[in-house]
C-alpha positions in Angstrom: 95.6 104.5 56.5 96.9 104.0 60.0 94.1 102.0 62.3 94.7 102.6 66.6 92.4 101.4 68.6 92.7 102.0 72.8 94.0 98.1 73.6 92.1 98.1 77.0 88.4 99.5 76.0 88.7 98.8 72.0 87.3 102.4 71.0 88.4 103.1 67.8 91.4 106.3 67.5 91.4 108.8 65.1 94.7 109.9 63.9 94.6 113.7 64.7 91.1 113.6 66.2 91.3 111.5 69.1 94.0 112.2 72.3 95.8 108.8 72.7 98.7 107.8 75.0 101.2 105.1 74.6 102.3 103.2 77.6 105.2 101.1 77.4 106.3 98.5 80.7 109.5 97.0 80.5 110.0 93.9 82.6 113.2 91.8 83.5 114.2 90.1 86.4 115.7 92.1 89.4 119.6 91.1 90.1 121.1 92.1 93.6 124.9 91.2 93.1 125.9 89.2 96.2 128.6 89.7 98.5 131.5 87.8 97.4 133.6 86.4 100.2 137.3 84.9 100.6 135.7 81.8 100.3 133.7 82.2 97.2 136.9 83.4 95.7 138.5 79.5 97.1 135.9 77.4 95.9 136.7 76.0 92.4 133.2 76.5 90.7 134.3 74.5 87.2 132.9 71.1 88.3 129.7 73.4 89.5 129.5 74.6 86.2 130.0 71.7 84.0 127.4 69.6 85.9 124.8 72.3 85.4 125.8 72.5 81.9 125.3 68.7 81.5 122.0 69.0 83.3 120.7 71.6 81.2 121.9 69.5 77.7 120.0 66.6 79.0 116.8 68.1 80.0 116.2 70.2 77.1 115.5 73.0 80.2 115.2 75.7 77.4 111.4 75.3 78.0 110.9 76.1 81.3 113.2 78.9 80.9 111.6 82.3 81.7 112.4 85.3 79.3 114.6 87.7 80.8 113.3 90.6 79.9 110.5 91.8 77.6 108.7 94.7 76.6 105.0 95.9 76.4 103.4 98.6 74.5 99.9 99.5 74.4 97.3 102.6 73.1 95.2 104.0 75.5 92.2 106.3 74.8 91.8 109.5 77.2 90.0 107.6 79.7 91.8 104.7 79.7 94.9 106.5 80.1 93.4 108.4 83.5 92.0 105.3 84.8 95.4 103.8 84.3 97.1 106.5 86.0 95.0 106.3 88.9 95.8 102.5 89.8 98.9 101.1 87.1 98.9 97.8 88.7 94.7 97.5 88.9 95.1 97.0 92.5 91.4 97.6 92.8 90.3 95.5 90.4 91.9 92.1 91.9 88.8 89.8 92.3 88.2 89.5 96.0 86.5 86.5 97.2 83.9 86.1 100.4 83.7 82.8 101.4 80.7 82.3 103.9 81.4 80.1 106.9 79.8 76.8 106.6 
């Protein structure tokens, strides 16, 4: 047997019973192509290249290496689901802090 449960409040889903949603966010990083000039088209960008390539053999810079994209997929309960459509990013919910003047 199949066990859901809502990922943001943990109530338990019935198969058939309970109304659920799936949400699903896909995230990568934005890339705005450049305009390329007559210069950028001069330039000799192998040495450019090679000394990154060298860089990136000596540091081991796999590490620090974001992932370029990835996927989320989560179960929502009816109320989650509204509350979630209300404010996606929890705009809201930020913690806001009031520091007194001392």
């Amino acid at each position: 047997m199949l066990h859901i449960t809502c990922d943001h409040c943990g109530k338990e889903l019935r198969l058939g019973e309970d109304q659920r949603y799936v949400v699903k966010i896909e995230a990568y990083a934005a890339h705005d192509p450049a305009e390329i000039t007559e210069a950028d088209l001069d330039e000799d960008h192998m040495e450019a290249l090679s000394q990154t390539l060298r860089e990136l053999e000596e540091n081991d810079a796999t590490a620090d290496v974001a992932e370029p994209h990835k996927n989320f997929r989560f179960d929502l309960c009816c109320e989650c689901h509204k509350k979630f459509m209300q404010n996606p990013l929890a705009k809201d919910t930020a913690q806001k802090f009031d520091f007194s003047e001392n």
